[in-house]
C-alpha positions as CSV (number, residue, x, y, z in Angstrom):
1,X,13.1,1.3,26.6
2,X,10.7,-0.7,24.4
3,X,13.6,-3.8,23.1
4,X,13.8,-4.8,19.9
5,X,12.7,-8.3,21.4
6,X,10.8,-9.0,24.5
7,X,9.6,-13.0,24.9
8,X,8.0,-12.6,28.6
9,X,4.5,-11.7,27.6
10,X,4.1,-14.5,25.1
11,X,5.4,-17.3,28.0
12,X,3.2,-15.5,30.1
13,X,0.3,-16.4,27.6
14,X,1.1,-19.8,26.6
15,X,2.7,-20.8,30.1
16,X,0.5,-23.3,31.5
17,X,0.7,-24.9,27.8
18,X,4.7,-25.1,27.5
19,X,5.4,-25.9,30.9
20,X,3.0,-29.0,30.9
21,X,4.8,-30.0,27.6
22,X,8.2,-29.8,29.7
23,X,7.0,-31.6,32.7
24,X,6.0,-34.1,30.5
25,X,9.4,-35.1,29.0
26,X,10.9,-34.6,32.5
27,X,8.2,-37.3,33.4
28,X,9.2,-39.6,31.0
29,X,13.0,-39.8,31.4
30,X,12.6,-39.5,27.5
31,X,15.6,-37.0,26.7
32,X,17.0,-37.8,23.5
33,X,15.4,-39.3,20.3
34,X,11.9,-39.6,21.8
35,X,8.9,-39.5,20.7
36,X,8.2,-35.6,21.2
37,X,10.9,-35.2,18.5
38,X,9.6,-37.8,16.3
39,X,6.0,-35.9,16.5
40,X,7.6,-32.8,16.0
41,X,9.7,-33.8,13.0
42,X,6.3,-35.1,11.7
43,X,4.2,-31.9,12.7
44,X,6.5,-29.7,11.2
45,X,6.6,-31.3,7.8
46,X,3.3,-31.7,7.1
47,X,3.0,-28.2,8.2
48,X,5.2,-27.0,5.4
49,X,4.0,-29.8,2.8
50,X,6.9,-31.8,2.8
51,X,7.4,-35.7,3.1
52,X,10.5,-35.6,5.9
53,X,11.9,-33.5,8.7
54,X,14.5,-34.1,10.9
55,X,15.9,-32.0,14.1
56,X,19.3,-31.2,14.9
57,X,20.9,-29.2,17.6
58,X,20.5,-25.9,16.1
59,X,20.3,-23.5,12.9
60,X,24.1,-23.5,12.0
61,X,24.2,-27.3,11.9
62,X,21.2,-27.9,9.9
63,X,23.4,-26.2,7.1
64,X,26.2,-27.8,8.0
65,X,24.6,-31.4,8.3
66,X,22.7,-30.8,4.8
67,X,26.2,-29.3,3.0
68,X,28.1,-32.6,4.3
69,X,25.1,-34.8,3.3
70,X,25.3,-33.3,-0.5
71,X,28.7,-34.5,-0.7
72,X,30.1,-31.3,-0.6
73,X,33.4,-30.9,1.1
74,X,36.7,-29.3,0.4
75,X,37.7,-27.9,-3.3
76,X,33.8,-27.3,-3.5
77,X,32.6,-24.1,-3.7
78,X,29.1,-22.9,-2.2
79,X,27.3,-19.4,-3.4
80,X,25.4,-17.7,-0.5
81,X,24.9,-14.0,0.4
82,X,27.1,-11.7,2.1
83,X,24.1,-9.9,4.4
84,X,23.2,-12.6,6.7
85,X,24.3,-13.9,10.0
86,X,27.6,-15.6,9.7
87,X,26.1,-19.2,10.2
88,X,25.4,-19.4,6.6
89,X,28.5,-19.4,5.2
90,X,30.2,-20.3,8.2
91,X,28.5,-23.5,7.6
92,X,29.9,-24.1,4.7
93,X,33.7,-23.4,5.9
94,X,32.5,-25.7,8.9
95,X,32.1,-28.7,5.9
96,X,35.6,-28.1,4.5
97,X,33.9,-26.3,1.2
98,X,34.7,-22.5,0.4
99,X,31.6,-20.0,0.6
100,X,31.6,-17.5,-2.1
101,X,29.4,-14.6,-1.7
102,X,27.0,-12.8,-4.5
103,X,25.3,-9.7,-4.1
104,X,21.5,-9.0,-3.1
105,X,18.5,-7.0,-4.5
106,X,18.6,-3.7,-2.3
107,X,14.6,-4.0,-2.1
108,X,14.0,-7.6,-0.5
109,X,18.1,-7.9,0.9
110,X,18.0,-11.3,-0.6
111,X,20.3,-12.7,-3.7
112,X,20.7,-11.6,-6.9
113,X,20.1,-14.5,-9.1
114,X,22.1,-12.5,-11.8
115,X,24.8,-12.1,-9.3
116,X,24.7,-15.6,-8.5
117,X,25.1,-16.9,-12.1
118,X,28.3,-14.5,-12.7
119,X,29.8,-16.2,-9.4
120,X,29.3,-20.0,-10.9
121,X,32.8,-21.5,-11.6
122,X,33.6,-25.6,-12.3
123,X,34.5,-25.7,-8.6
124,X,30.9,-24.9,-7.9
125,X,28.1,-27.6,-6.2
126,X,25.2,-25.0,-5.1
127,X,23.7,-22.1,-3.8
128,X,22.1,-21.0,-0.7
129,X,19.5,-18.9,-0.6
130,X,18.4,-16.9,2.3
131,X,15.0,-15.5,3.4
132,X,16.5,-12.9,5.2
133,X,14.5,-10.8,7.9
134,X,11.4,-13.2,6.5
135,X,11.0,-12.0,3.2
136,X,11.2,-15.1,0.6
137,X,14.5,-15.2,-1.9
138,X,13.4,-15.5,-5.8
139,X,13.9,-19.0,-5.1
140,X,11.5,-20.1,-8.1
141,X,14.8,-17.8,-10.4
142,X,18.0,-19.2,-8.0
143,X,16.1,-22.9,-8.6
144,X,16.6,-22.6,-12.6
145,X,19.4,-21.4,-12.2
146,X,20.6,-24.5,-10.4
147,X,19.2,-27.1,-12.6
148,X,20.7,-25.3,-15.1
149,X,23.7,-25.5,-14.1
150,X,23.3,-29.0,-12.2
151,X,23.7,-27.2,-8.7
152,X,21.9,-28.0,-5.3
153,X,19.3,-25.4,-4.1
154,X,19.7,-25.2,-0.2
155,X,17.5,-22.9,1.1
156,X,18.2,-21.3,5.0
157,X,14.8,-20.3,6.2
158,X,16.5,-19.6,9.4
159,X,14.5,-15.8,9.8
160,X,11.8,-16.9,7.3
161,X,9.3,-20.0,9.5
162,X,6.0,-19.6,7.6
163,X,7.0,-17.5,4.7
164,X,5.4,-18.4,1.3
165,X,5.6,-18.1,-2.5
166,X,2.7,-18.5,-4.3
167,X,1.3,-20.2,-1.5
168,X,4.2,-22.6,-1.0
169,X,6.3,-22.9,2.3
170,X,10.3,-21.9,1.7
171,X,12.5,-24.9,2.2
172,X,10.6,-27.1,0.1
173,X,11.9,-25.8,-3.6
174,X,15.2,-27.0,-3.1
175,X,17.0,-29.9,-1.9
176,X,16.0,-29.2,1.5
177,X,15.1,-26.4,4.1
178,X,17.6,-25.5,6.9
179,X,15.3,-23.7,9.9
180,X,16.7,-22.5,13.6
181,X,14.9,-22.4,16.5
182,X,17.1,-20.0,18.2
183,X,14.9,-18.1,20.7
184,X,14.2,-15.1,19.0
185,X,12.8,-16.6,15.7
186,X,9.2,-16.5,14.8
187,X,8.8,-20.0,15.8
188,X,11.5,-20.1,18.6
189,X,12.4,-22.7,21.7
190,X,13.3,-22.3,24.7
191,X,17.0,-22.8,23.7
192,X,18.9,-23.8,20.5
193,X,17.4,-26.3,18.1
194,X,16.5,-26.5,14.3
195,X,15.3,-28.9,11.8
196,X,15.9,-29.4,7.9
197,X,12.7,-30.5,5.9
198,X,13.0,-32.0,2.5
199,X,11.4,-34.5,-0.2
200,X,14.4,-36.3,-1.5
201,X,14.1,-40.0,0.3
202,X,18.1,-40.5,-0.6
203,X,19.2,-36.8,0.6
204,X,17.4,-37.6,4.3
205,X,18.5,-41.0,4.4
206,X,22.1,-39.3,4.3
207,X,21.3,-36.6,6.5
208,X,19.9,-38.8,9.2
209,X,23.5,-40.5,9.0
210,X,25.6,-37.3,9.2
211,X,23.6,-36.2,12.1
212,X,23.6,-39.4,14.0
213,X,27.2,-40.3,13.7
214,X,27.2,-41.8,10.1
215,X,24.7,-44.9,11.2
216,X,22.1,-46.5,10.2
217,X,22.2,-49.2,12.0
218,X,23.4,-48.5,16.3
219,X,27.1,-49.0,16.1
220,X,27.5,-49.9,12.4
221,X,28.9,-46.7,11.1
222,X,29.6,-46.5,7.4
223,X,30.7,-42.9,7.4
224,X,31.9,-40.0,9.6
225,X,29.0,-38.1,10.8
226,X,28.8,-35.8,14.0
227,X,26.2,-35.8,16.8
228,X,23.7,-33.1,16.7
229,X,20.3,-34.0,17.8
230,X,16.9,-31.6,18.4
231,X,16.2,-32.1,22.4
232,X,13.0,-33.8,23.7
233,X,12.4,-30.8,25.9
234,X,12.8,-28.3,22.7
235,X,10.4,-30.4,20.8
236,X,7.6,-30.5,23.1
237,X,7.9,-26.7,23.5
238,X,7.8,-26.3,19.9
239,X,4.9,-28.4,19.1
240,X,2.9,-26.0,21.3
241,X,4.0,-22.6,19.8
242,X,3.8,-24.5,15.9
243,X,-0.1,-24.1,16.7
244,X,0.4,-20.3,17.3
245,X,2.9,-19.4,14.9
246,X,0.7,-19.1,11.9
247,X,-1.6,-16.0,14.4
248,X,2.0,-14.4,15.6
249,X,3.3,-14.1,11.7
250,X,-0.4,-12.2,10.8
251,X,0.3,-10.0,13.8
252,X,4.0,-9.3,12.7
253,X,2.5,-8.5,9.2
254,X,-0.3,-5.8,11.3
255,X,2.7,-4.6,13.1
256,X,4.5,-4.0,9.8
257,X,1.7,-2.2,8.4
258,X,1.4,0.1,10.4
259,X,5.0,0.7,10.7
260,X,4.7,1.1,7.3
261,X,1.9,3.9,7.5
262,X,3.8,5.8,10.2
263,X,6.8,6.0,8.3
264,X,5.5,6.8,5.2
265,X,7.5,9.6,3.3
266,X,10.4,9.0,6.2
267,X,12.4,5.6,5.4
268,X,12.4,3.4,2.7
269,X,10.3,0.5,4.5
270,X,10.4,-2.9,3.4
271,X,9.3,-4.1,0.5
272,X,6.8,-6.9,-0.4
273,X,7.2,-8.7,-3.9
274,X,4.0,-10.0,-5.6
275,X,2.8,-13.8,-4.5
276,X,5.0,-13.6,-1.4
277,X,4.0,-13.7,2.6
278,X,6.6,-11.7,4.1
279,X,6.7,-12.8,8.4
280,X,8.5,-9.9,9.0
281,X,10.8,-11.8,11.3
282,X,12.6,-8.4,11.5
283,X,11.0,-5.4,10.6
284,X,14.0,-3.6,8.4
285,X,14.5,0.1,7.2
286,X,17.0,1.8,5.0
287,X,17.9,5.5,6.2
288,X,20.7,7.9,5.1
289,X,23.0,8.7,7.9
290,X,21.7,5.7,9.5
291,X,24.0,5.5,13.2
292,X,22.8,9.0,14.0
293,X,18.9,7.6,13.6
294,X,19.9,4.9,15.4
295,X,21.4,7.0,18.7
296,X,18.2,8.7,18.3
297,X,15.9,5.7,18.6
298,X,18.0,4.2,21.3
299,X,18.5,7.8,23.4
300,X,14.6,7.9,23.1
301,X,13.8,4.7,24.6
302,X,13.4,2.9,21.5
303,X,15.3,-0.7,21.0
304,X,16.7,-0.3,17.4
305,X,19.4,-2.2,16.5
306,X,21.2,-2.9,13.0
307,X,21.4,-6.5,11.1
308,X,24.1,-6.3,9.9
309,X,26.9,-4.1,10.7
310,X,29.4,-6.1,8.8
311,X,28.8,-7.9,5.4
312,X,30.9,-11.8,5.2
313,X,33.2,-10.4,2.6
314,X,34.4,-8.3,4.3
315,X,34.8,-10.5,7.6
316,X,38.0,-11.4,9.2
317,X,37.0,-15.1,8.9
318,X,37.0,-15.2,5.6
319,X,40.1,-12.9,4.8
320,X,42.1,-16.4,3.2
321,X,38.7,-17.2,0.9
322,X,37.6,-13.3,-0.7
323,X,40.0,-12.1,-3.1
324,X,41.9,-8.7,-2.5
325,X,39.3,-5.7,-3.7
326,X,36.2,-7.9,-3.4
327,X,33.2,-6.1,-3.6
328,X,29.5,-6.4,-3.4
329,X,28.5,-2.8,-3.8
330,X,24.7,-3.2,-3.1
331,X,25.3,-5.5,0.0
332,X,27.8,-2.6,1.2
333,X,25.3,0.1,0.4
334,X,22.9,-1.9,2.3
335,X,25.3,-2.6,5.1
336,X,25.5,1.1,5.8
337,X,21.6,2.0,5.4
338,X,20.0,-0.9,7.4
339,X,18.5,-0.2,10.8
340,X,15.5,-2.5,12.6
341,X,13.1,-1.6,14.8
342,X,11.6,-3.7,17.5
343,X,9.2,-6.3,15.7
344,X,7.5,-9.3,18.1
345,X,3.7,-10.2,18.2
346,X,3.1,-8.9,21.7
347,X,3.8,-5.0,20.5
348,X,1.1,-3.1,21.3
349,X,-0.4,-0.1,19.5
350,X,0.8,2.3,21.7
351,X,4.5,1.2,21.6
352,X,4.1,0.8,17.4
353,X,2.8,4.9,17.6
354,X,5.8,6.0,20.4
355,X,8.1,4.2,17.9
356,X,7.0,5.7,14.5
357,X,6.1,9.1,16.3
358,X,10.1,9.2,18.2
359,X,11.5,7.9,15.0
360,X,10.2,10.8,13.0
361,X,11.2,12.8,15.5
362,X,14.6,12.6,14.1
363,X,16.2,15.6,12.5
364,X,18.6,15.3,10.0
C-alpha cells in the first residue's frame, strides 16, 4: 500500500539535523518561551514578509486566539467555507461568535467572494478565507470585499505554508495569517503547533495577550486570555525543516505534474489560477461515482482517501447555527466528487506511475 502520507523517509534524511535541534532544548532546560521560539517566530516572518509572528499550541487556536483578539465574540457573525476541516469554523464557535458558511468555486475548492457578499448581514465582523489543499483563496477579491464592508480578513493558511499570489506569501493580505504545524502539513513538527503572522502592531499586541493569559506584564492581567504556547522542542524542529520547505513544495508541484499528465482525459485534476503557487499540500481530484474509484485505489494498494466526506453545514455541530434547508450546492457537489491521492515530497517516480497507471485502471 503506498499511504497517502508517509513522514519516515524525510526524518530519515534530515535526522541528524532535527535530533541535534531537540537535544539542544533538552540541554538547556529551555521548555517554554525560549529563545528557539523567539527565533522561530522571527524566522518564520521574515520568511513570509511580515513584521510579527507569534506561536501557539496548534492550528485550531491560532484562529481562535486571532478571532478573540479582533474583538469578536458572541452575536458576531464570522463567514468561512463549508469544505474545510472543522477547525475553521469550529474556531469561531470556540470564541462565542457564530460561523456562517458561503459556497466555494468548484475549480480551486476555495470561497466564492460572490457567495461571501450575499452572506454579509449587520451581525457580521469578517471572513475567513481558506487555502484549502494549498491552492491560494482570491484573497486580493475577499480583501475588497472586507474593506468594503469594514470586515476583518483572516486568512487560515493551515494546508497552504509557502503558497503565493503574485509573488506574495498568504496570511499577509489580511489582518493576520493563522498556520498549523500539525504533522502532516507541508512544513509540519514533530507534534501539534502553529503560529499567526501579521503586520498590525495593535492586533499582535492583543494577540500576545489572549495567548498568554491576557498579560502584558507577569501577573497583571487586564483581560481573559487562555494559555496556548508553540513548544521549544517544536520550534527547534521547525527551524530546521523551514530551510527545506521551499525544495519539498517544488517537489509536490513535480509530483502534481505528473499526476496531472497521467491522468489526463481521466479526472478533472486540480486547477491552477494565473499568478498563484499552488504547494499542493494535497493533491485533489474530482471523479463521478467517486467511493467506487476510491475502493479501487485502496483494493489496489493505493492510499486514497477523501477531504472531505462531510461539508460544516451540514455537520451535527452546527445543527443550532445553519437554518433548516441550508444549502451550498457547489460545496455539496464537491463533497461528493473529491478524492486525494497520496501527495508528500519523498514519492518516487515509480509509485507516481503505479498510482496513475492503477487509478486508470478503473472501470466505470
Amino acid at each position: 500500500m503506498i499511504p497517502v502520507l508517509e513522514l519516515k523517509t524525510q526524518y530519515a534524511a534530515i535526522q541528524q539535523e532535527v535530533e541535534e535541534a531537540a537535544l539542544r532544548v533538552l540541554r538547556s532546560t529551555r521548555y517554554i518561551l525560549g529563545p528557539e521560539v523567539q527565533a522561530f517566530e522571527e524566522e518564520f516572518a521574515a520568511w513570509n514578509g511580515v513584521s510579527h509572528a507569534l506561536g501557539v499550541g496548534n492550528g485550531t487556536d491560532a484562529i481562535q486566539t486571532a478571532v478573540r483578539a479582533l474583538g469578536i465574540g458572541p452575536g458576531d457573525e464570522v463567514i468561512c467555507p463549508a469544505h474545510t476541516f472543522i477547525a475553521t469554523a469550529g474556531a469561531v464557535a470556540l470564541a462565542g461568535a457564530t460561523p456562517v458558511f458561503a459556497d466555494i468555486d468548484i475549480d480551486t475548492f476555495t470561497l466564492n467572494p460572490q457567495s461571501v457578499e450575499k452572506a454579509i448581514t449587520p451581525k457580521t465582523k469578517a471572513i475567513i478565507a481558506v487555502h484549502i489543499y494549498g491552492h491560494a483563496a482570491p484573497v486580493i477579491e475577499l480583501k475588497e470585499i472586507a474593506d468594503r464592508h469594514g470586515l476583518y480578513l483572516i486568512e487560515d493558511c493551515a494546508q497552504a505554508t509557502g503558497c503565493t499570489v503574485n509573488g506574495k506569501h498568504v496570511g499577509s493580505f489580511g489582518i493576520c495569517g493563522c498556520f498549523s504545524f500539525f504533522p502532516s502539513k507541508n512544513l509540519g513538527g514533530i507534534g501539534d503547533g502553529g503560529m499567526i503572522i501579521t503586520n498590525d502592531d495593535d492586533f499582535f499586541e492583543k494577540a500576545q495577550m489572549v495567548h498568554n493569559h491576557g498579560s502584558k506584564v507577569r501577573y497583571y492581567h487586564d483581560m481573559i486570555g487562555t494559555n496556548t504556547r508553540l513548544d521549544e522542542i517544536q520550534a527547534a524542529v521547525l527551524r530546521v525543516k523551514l530551510k527545506h520547505v521551499n525544495a519539498w513544495n517544488e517537489r509536490r508541484r513535480a509530483i502534481a505534474a505528473a499526476y496531472n499528465k497521467g491522468l489526463e482525459g481521466v479526472a478533472i485534476t486540480p486547477v491552477e489560477r494565473p499568478n498563484c503557487y499552488h504547494v499542493y499540500h494535497q493533491y485533489t481530484v474530482r471523479v463521478p461515482e467517486r467511493d467506487r474509484w476510491l475502493k479501487h485505489l485502496n483494493d489496489n494498494g493505493v492510499g486514497a482517501v477523501i477531504y472531505y466526506p462531510i461539508e460544516l453545514h451540514l455537520q451535527k455541530a452546527f445543527a443550532n447555527t445553519v437554518p433548516a434547508g441550508f444549502s451550498l450546492p457547489v460545496s455539496e457537489k464537491a463533497m461528493a466528487e473529491v478524492l486525494s491521492l497520496p501527495m508528500f515530497p519523498e514519492l518516487t517516480e515509480e509509485q507516481i506511475t503505479f498510482i496513475t497507471d492503477t487509478f486508470k485502471q478503473f472501470k466505470p
